[in-house]
KEKE-3310 file (N, C-alpha, C; in steps of 0.2 Angstrom, whole numbers, plus 5000, padded with zeros to 4 digits):
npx = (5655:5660:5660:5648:5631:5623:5609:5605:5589:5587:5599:5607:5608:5607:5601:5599:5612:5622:5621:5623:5637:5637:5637:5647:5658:5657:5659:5653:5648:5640:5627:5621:5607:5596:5591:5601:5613:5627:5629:5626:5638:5650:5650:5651:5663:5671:5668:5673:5676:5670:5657:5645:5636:5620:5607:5591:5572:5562:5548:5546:5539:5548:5560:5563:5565:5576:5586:5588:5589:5601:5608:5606:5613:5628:5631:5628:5618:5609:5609:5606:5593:5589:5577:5575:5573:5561:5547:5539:5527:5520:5514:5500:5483:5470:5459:5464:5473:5481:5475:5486:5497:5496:5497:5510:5517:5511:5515:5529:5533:5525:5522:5533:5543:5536:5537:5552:5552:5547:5554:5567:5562:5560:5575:5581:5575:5580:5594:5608:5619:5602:5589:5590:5589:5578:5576:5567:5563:5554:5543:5542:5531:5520:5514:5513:5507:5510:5504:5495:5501:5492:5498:5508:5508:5500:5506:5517:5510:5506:5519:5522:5513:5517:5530:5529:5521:5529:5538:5531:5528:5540:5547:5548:5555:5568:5571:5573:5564:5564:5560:5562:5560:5562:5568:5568:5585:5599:5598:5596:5581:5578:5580:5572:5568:5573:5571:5557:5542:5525:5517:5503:5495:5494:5504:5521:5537:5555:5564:5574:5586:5596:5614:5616:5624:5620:5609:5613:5621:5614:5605:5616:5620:5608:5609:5620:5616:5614:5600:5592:5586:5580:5578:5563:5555:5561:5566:5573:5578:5578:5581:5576:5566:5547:5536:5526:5510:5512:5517)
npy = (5190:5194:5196:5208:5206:5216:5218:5228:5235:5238:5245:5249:5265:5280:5285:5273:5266:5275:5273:5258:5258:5268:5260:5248:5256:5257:5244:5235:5220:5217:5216:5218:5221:5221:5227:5230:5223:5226:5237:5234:5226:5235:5243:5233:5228:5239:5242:5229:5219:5208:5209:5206:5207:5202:5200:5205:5203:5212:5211:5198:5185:5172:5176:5185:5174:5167:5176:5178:5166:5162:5170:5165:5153:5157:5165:5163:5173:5188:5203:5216:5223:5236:5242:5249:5249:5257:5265:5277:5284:5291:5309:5312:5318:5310:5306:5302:5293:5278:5261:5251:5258:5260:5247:5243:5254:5249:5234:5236:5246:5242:5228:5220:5229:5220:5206:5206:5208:5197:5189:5189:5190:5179:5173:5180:5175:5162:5162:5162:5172:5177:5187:5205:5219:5228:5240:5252:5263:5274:5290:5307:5309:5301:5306:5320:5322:5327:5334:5325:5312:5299:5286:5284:5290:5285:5271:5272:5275:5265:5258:5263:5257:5245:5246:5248:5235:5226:5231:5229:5215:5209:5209:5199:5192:5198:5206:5223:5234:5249:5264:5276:5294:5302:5316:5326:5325:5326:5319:5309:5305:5317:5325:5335:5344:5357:5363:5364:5362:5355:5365:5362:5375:5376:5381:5383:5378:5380:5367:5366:5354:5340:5334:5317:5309:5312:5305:5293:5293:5295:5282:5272:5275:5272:5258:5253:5252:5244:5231:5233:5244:5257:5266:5269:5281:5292:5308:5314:5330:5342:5357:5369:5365:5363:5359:5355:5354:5357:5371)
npz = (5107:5092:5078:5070:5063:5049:5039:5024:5017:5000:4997:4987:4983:4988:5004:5010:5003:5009:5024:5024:5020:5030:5043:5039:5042:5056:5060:5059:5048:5034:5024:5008:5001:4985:4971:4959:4955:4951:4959:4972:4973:4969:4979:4992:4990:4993:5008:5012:5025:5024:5019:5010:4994:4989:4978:4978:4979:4987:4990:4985:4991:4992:4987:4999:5008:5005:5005:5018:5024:5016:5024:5037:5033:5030:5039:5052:5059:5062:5067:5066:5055:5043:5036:5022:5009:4997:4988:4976:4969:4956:4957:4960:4961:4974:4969:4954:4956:4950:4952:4951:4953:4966:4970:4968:4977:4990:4990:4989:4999:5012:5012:5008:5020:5030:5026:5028:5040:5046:5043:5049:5062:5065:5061:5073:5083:5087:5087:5093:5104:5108:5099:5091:5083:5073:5062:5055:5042:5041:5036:5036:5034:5036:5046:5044:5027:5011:4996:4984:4985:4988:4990:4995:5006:5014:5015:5020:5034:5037:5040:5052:5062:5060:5066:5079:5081:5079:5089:5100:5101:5100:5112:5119:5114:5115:5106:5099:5089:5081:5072:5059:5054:5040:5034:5015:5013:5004:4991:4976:4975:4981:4971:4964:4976:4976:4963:4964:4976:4977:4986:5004:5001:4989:4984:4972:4981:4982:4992:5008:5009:5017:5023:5016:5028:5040:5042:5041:5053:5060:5059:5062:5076:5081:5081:5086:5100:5116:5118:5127:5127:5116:5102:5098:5090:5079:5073:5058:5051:5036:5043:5039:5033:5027:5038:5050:5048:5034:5031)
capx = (5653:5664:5655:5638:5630:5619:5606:5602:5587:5588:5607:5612:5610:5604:5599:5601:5621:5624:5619:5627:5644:5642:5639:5652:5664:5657:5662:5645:5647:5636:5625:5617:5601:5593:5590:5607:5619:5635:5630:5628:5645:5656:5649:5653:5669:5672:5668:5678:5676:5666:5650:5641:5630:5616:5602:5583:5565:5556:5541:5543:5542:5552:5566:5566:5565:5582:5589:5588:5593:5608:5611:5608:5620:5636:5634:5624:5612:5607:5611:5602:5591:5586:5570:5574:5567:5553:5546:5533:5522:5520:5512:5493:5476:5470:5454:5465:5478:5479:5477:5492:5502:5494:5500:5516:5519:5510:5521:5535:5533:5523:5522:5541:5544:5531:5542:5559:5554:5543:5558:5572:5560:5562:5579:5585:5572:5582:5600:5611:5613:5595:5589:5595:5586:5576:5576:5562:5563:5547:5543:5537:5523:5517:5511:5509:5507:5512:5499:5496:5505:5490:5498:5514:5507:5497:5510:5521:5508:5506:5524:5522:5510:5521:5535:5524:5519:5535:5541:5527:5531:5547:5550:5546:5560:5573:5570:5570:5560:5561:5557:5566:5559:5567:5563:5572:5588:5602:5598:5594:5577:5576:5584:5567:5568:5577:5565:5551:5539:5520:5514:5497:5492:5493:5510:5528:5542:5559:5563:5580:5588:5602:5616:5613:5627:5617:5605:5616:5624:5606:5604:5622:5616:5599:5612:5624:5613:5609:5594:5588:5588:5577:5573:5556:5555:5567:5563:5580:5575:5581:5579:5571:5559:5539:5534:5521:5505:5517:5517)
capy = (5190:5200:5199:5210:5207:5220:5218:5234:5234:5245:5247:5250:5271:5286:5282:5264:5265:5279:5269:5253:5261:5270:5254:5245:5259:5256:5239:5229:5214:5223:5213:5223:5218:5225:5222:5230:5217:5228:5243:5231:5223:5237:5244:5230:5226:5244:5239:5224:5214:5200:5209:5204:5209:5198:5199:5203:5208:5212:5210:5192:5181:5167:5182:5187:5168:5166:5179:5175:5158:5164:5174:5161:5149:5161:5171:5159:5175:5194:5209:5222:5223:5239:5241:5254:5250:5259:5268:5281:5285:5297:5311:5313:5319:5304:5302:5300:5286:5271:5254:5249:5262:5260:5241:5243:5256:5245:5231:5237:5249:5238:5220:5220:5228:5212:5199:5206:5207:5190:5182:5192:5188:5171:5170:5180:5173:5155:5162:5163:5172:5176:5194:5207:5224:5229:5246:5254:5270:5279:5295:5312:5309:5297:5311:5325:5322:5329:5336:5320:5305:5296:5279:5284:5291:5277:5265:5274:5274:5257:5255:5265:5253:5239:5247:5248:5231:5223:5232:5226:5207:5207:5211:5191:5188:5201:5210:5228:5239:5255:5267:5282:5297:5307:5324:5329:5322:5330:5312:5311:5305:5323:5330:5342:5348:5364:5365:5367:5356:5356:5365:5359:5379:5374:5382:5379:5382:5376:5366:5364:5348:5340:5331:5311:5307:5314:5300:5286:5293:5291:5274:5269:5275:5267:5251:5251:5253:5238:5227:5232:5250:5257:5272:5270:5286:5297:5310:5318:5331:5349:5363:5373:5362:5365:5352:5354:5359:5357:5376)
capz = (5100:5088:5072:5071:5057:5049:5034:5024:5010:4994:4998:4981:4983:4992:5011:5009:5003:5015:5029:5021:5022:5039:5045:5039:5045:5063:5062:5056:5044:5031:5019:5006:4997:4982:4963:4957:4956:4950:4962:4977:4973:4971:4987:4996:4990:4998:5014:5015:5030:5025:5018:5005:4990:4989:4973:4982:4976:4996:4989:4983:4998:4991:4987:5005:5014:5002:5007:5025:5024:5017:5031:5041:5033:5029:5046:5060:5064:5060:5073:5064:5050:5041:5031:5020:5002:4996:4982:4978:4964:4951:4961:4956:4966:4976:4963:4950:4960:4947:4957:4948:4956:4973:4973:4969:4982:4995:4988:4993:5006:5020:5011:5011:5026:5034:5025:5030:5046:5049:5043:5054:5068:5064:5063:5078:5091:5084:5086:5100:5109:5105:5100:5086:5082:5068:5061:5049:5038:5041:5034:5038:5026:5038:5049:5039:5021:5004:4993:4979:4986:4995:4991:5000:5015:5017:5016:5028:5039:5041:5040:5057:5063:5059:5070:5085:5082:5081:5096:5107:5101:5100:5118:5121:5111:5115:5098:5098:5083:5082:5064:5057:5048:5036:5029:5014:5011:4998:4988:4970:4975:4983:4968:4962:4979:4974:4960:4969:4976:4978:4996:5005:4999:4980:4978:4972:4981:4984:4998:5008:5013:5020:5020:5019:5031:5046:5041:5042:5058:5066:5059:5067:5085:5082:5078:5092:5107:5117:5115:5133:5128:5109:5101:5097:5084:5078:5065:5057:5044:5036:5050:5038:5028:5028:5040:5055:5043:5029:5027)
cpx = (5657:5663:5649:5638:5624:5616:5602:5598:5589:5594:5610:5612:5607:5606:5603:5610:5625:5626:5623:5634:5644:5640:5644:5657:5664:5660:5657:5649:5642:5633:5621:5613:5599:5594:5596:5614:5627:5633:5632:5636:5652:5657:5653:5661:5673:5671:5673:5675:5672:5661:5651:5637:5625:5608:5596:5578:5561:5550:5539:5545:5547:5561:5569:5566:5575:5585:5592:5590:5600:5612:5613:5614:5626:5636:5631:5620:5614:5606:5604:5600:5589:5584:5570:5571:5560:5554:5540:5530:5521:5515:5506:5486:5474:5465:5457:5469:5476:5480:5484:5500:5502:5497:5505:5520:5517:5514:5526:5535:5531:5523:5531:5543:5542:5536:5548:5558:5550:5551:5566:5570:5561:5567:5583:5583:5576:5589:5603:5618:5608:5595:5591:5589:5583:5573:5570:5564:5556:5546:5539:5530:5519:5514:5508:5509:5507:5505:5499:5499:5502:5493:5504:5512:5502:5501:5515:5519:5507:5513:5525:5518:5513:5527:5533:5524:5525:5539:5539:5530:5537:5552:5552:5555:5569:5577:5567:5570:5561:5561:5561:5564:5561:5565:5570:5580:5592:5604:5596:5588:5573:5578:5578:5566:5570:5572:5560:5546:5531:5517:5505:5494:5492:5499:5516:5532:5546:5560:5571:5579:5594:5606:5614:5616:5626:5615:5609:5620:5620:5606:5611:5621:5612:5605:5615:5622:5612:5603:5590:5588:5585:5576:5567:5554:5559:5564:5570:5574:5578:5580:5574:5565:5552:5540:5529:5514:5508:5516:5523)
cpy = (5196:5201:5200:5210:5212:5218:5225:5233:5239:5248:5252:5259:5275:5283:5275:5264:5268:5275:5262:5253:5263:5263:5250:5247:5259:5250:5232:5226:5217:5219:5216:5219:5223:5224:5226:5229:5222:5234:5242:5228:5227:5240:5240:5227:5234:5243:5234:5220:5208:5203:5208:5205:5203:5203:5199:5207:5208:5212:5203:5188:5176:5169:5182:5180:5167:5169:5180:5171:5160:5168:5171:5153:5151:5163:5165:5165:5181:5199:5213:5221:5231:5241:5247:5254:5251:5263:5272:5281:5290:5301:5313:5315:5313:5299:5300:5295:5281:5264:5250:5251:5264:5253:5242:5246:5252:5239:5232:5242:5246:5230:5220:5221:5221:5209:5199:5206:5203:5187:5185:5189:5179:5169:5173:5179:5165:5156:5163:5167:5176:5183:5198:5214:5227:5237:5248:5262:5269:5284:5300:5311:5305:5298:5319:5327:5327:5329:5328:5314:5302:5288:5278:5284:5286:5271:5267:5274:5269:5253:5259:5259:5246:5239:5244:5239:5226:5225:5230:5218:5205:5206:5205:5186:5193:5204:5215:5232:5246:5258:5275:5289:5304:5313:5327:5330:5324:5322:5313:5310:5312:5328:5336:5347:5355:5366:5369:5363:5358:5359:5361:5366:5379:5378:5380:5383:5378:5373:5366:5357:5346:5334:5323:5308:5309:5310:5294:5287:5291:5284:5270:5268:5271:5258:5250:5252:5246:5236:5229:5240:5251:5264:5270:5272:5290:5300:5314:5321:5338:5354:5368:5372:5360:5357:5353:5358:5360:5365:5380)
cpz = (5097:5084:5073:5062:5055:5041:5030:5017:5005:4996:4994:4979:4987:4998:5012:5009:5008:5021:5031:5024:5028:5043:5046:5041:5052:5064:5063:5049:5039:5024:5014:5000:4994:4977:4960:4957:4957:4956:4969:4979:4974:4977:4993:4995:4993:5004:5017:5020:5030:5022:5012:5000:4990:4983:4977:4979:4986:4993:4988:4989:4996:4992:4995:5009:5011:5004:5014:5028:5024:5022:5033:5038:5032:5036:5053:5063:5061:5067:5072:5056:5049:5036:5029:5016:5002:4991:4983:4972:4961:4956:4957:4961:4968:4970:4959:4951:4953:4953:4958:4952:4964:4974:4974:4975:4991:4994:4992:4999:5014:5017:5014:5018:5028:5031:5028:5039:5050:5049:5047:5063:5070:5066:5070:5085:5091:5087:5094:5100:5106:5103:5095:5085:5074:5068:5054:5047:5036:5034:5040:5036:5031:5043:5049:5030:5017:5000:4986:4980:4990:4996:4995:5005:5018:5019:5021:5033:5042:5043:5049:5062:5065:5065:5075:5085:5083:5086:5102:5104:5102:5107:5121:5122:5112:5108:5100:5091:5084:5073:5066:5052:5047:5032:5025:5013:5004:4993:4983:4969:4978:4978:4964:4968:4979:4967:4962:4969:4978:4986:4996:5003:4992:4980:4978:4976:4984:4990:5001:5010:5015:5019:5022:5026:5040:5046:5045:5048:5064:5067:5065:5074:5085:5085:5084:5098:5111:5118:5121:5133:5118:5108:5095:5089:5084:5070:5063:5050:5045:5040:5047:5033:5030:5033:5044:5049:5035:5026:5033)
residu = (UNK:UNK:UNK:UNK:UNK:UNK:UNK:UNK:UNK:UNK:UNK:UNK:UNK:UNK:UNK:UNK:UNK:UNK:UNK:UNK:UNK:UNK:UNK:UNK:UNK:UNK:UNK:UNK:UNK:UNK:UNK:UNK:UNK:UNK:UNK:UNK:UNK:UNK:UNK:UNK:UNK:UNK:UNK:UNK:UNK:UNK:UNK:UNK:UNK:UNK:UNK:UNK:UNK:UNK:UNK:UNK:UNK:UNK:UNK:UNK:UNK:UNK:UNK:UNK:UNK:UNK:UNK:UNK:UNK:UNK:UNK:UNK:UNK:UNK:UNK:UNK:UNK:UNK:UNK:UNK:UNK:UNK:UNK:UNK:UNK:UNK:UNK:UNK:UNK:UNK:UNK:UNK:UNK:UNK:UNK:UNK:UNK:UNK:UNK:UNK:UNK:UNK:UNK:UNK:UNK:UNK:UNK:UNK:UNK:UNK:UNK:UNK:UNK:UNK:UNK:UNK:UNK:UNK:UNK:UNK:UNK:UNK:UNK:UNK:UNK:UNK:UNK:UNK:UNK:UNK:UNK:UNK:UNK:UNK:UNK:UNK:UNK:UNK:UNK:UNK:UNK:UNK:UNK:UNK:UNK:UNK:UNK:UNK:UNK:UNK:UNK:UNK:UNK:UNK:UNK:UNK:UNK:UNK:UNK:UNK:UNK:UNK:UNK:UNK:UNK:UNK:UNK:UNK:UNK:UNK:UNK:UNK:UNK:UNK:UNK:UNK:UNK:UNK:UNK:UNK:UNK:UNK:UNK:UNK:UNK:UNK:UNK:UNK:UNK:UNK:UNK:UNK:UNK:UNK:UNK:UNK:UNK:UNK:UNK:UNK:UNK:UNK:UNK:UNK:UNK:UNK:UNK:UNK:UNK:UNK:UNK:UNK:UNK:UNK:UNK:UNK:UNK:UNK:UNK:UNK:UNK:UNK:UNK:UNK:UNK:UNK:UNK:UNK:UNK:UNK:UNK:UNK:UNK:UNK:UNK:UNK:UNK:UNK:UNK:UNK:UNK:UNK:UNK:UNK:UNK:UNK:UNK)
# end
């Protein structure tokens, strides 16, 4: 087999594009899913080799069975999937969380993932030869939390759960899971971290981070291992950012 194909969500920046791209440079087929058409397209005409933009909402199940089919009928099967999209919530005391902003982040955080990877299970217990790996992006958070983000850290923890759980079933099928968490990232979703960010001691202070391109070095390893061989967990994060007790 000489094409691997590889699915990345939320491709269209940060982590995701990163990832996207060192993919592609290793020598994966590289489909990239996410709600910005033009961002996903020019990406992928950067890459070249057959990959693909493809238009996806992961939280609508109809979205992500489309998106899958489509795999399955331009490629005949899926190597690797990585569940990177996610989102967080304006940062607030847990009492004051609105429902609104707790769905959304369960939405997409752990729904999504669940569909993207019911329906990967689907297709690469189907495909021949059988099998294919499915990668999650965790977080830190989903073990030592951020002061005001309980609807993130909840959804990452179940995105932990998830891991686990698709790693014991998957074994059936010659499907291995493993989950990735990231601390702090020179992304523009980490662009207040040099501001300065909320401690678990009520104060501000900046944080360091680092660069994305370690991320997606990770992710690649995760990628190219074989199926009889998994990292589990892996946590990549800045050497010198508050972490154990978050102080």
């Amino acid at each position: 087999m000489t094409q691997r194909i590889a699915l990345v969500t939320g491709a269209g920046s940060g982590i995701g594009q990163a990832c996207a791209v060192a993919l592609g440079r290793a020598g994966f087929t590289v489909v990239l899913a996410g709600r910005r058409r033009d961002r996903l397209d020019a990406i992928a005409a950067e890459l070249g080799n057959d990959s693909v933009a493809v238009t996806a909402d992961v939280t609508d199940e109809a979205s992500v069975d489309a998106l899958f089919e489509g795999i399955r009928s331009r490629f005949g099967r899926l190597d690797v999937l990585f569940n990177n999209a996610g989102t967080g919530a304006p940062a607030r005391p847990l009492e004051d969380t609105r429902l609104e902003e707790w769905r959304a982040v369960v939405e997409t955080n752990v729904t999504g993932v669940f569909l993207c990877t019911r329906a990967a299970f689907r297709l690469m217990k189907a495909q021949t030869p059988r099998g294919g790996r499915i990668i999650n992006n965790g977080s830190i958070s989903a073990m030592t939390p951020r002061p005001n983000i309980a609807a993130y850290t909840a959804s990452k923890h179940a995105v932990t759960g998830l891991t686990k759980q698709a790693a014991l079933e998957g074994r059936r099928h010659d499907i291995a899971c493993g989950q990735i968490d990231i601390g702090n990232t020179a992304t523009d979703m980490a662009s207040q971290m040099s501001k300065g960010v909320l401690q678990a001691d009520d104060s501000l202070k900046p944080e360091p981070t680092f660069d994305v391109r370690h991320v997606a070095e990770a992710v690649v390893y995760m990628a190219r291992l074989p199926l009889d061989a998994n990292v589990l967990s892996m946590t990549v994060m800045a050497t010198r950012m508050p972490f154990v007790g978050r102080g």
